[in-house]
C-alpha positions in Angstrom: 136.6 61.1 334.4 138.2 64.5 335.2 137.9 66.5 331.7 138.5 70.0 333.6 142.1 71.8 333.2 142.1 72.8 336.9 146.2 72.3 337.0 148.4 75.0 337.8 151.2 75.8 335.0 154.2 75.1 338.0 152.0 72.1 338.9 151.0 70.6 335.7 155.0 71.3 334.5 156.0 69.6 338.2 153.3 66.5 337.5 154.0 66.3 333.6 158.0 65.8 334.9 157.5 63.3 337.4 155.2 61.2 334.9 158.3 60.5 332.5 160.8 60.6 335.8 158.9 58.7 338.3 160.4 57.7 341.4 162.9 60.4 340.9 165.1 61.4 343.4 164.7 65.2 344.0 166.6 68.1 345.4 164.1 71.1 344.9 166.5 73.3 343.3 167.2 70.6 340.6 163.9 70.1 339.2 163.7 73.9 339.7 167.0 74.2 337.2 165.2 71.2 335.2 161.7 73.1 334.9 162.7 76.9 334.8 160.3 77.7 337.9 161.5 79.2 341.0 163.0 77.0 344.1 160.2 78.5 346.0 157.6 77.8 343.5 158.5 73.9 343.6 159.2 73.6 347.2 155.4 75.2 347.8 154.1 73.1 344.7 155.6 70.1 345.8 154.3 70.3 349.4 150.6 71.4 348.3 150.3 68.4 345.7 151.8 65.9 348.8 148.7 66.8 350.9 146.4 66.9 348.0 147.7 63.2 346.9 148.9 63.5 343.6 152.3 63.1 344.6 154.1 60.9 347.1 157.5 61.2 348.6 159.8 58.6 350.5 163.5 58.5 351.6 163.7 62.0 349.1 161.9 60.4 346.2 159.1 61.7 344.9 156.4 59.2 342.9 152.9 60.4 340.9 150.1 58.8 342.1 147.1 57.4 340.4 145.6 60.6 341.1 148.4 62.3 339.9 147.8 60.6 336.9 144.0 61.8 336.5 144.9 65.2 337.4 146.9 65.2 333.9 144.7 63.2 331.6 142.6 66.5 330.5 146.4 67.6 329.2 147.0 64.3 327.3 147.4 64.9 323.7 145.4 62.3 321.6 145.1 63.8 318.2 148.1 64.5 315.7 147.7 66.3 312.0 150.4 65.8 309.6 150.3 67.8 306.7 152.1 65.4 303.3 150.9 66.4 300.5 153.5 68.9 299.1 155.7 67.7 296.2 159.4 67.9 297.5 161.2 69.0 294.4 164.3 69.4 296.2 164.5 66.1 296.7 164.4 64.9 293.0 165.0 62.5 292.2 164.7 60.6 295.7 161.0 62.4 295.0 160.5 61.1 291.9 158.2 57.7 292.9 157.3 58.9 296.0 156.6 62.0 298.3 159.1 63.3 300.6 158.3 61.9 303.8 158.1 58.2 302.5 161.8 59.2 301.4 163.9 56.9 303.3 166.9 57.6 305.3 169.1 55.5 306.2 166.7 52.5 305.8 164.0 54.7 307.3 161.6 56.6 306.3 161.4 60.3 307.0 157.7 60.2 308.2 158.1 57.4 310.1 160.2 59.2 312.4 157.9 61.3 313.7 155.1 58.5 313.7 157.4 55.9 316.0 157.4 59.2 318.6 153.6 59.7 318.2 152.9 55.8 319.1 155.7 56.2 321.8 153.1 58.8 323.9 150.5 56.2 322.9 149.1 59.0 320.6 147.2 57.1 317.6 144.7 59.2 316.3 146.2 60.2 313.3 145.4 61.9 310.1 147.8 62.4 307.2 147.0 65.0 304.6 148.3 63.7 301.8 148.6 64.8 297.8 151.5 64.0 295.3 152.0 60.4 294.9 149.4 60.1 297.6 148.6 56.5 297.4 152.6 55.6 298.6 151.0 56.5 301.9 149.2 53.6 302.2 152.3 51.7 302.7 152.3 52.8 306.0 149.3 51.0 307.1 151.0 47.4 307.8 152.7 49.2 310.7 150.5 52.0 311.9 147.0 50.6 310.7 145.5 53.3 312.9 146.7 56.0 310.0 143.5 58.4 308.8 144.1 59.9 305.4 142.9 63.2 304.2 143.3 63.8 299.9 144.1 66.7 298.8 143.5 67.0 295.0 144.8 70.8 294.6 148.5 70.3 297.1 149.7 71.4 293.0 147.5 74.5 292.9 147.8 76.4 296.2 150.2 76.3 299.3 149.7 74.3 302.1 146.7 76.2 303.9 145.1 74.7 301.3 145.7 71.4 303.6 144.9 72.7 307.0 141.1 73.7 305.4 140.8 69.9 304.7 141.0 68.8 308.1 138.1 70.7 310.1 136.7 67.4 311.2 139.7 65.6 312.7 141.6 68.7 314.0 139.4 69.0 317.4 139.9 68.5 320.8 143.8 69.4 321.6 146.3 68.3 318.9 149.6 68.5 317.0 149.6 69.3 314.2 153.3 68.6 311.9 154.6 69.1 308.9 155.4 65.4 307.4 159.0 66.0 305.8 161.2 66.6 309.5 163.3 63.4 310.3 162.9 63.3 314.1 166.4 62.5 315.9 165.2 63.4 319.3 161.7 61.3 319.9 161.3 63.0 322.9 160.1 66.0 321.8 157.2 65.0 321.2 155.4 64.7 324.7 152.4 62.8 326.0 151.3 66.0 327.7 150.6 69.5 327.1 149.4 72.7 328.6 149.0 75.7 326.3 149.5 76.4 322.5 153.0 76.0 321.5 155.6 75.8 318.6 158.9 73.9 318.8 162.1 76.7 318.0 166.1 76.8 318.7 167.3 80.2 319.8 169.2 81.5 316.6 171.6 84.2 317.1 170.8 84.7 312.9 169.0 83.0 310.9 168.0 83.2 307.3 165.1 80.8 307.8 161.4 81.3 309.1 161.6 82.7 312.9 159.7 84.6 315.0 160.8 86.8 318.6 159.2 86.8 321.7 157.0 89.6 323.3 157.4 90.6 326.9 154.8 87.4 327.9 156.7 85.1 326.3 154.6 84.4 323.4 155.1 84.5 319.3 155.2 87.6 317.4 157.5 88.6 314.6 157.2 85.7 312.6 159.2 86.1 309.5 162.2 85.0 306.8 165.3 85.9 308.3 165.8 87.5 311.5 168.9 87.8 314.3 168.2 86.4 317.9 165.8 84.9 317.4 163.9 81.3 317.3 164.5 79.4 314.7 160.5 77.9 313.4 159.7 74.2 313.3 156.7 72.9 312.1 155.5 70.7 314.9 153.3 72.8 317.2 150.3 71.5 319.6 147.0 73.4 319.7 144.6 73.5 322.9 141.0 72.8 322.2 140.1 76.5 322.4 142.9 77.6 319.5 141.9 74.5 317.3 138.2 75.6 316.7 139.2 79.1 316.4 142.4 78.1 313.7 139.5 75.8 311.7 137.4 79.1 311.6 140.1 81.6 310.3 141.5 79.0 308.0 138.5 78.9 305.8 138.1 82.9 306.4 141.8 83.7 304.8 141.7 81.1 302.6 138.3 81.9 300.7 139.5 85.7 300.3 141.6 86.9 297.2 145.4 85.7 297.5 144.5 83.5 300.6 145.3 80.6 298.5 148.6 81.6 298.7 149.3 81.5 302.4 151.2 79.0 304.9 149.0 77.7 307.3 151.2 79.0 310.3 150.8 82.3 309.1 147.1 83.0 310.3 148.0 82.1 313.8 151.5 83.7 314.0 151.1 86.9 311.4 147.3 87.5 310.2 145.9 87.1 313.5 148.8 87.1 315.7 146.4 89.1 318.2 144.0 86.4 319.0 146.4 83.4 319.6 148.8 83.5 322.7 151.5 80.8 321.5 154.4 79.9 323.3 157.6 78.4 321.9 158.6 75.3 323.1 162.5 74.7 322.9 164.5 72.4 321.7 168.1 71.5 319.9 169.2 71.9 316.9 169.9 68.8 316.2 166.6 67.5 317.7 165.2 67.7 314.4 166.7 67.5 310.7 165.7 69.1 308.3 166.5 67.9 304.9 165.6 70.6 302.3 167.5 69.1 299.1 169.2 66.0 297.2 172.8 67.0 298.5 171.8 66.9 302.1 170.1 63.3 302.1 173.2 62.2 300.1 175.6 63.5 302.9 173.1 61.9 305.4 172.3 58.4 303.3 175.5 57.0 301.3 173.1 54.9 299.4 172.3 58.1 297.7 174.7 59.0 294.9 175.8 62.6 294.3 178.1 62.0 291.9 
């Protein structure tokens, strides 16, 4: 089997399209609007991946072959890391029995969300890092027995790099890597596919929540509490094979020195070391993803919640 990322970005975003839009019926300049690349760009793309097979067209449709298929399988995402073990105060007292993301909304629960969109890419190696209440989780195996779990006895003790240190062993190879408490509206931001290290954000034109800016190659810097225009941060982010070794490495570094306890994990990647990682943002909608930060909001999203 191919393992080698020999793929193009215009080629690999052209491929990646067709493989949840197969059969599609194309006009260059449309999957050129749909993708952000150049009309040129596609037309040559396009051509170029007809004579090398990976692609077929007929009567202006345009399938992915089986080799087509191959040609993305060393960009298929098969890991995911959630990080669950934080305590949800917020929430109380939704939070009081059980962690945030087993928090149910709507006769759902909040993790589950962003499981059913995992399983939907066929992703199902899965590890939760898990703390308060942490045995709740286990509920969750009837449905997704595939689930890993990961304990972490000190979630209480030191912020949540003290999580991503935990999970050297299972965060390998490519993979996202979430935070447990967003409720997913959109599944479809999470894709079966990926090409380079990337964050999910919504262009803010002001924002007192985390955000970062762009530099002039399009990748993170300025990560920080409040910002204007600028990308709004949320914490589901992919990591290529290269930037998961190198994250495992400088996890432990930060977090063994004085005040590293004391640290979000995104902030090696995006602030300590901004230098040595090259990640993109991925866009999406605001209402994509919800984020539920207190009591009041699950109540206005969940009437079986009282507010009163």
């Amino acid at each position: 089997m191919n393992t080698k990322r020999n793929l193009t970005r215009s080629k690999f975003e052209i491929l990646s399209f067709l493989s949840r839009n197969n059969n599609f019926y194309y006009i260059h300049r449309k999957i050129a609007d749909l993708l952000t690349i150049s009309n040129n760009q596609i037309s040559k793309d396009i051509n170029d991946m007809i004579k090398d097979k990976l692609i077929t067209e007929n009567d202006n449709r345009l399938t992915i072959t089986e080799a087509g298929v191959a040609a993305l399988e060393p960009y298929r995402v098969k890991k995911a890391v959630i990080l669950a073990a934080g305590f949800g105060s917020r929430m109380m007292p939704a939070t009081k029995e059980r962690p945030k993301p087993m928090v149910t909304v709507n006769g759902k629960r909040i993790i589950e969300t962003l499981l059913d969109a995992f399983v939907n890419v066929g992703i199902q190696d899965i590890t939760i890092v898990r703390g308060y209440k942490g045995k709740e989780f286990d509920k969750l195996l009837d449905k997704y027995p595939f689930l890993k779990f990961v304990d972490n006895s000190e979630y209480d003790k030191y912020n949540n790099i003290s999580s991503a240190v935990l999970v050297n062993n299972t965060f390998l190879d490519g993979s996202y890597l979430c935070e447990a408490d967003l409720y997913i509206s959109n599944p479809n931001i999470i894709t079966k596919y990926q090409y380079t290290s990337n964050i999910l954000g919504s262009w803010s034109l002001e924002t007192d929540d985390w955000s970062f800016k762009l530099d002039d190659y399009g990748h993170i810097r300025d990560y920080q509490k409040g910002n204007t225009y600028c990308w709004n941060y949320y914490g589901i982010s992919y990591w290529t094979p290269n930037d998961c070794q190198k994250l495992n490495l400088d996890w432990q570094k930060y977090f063994k020195e004085k005040d590293g306890t004391d640290i979000f994990w995104e902030q090696v990647p995006l602030q300590l070391d901004s230098q040595n990682y090259q990640v993109e943002v991925r866009p999406c909608n605001k209402s994509d993803i919800i984020e539920i930060d207190n009591y009041y909001e699950l109540a206005q999203l969940d009437s079986s919640y009282n507010i009163n």
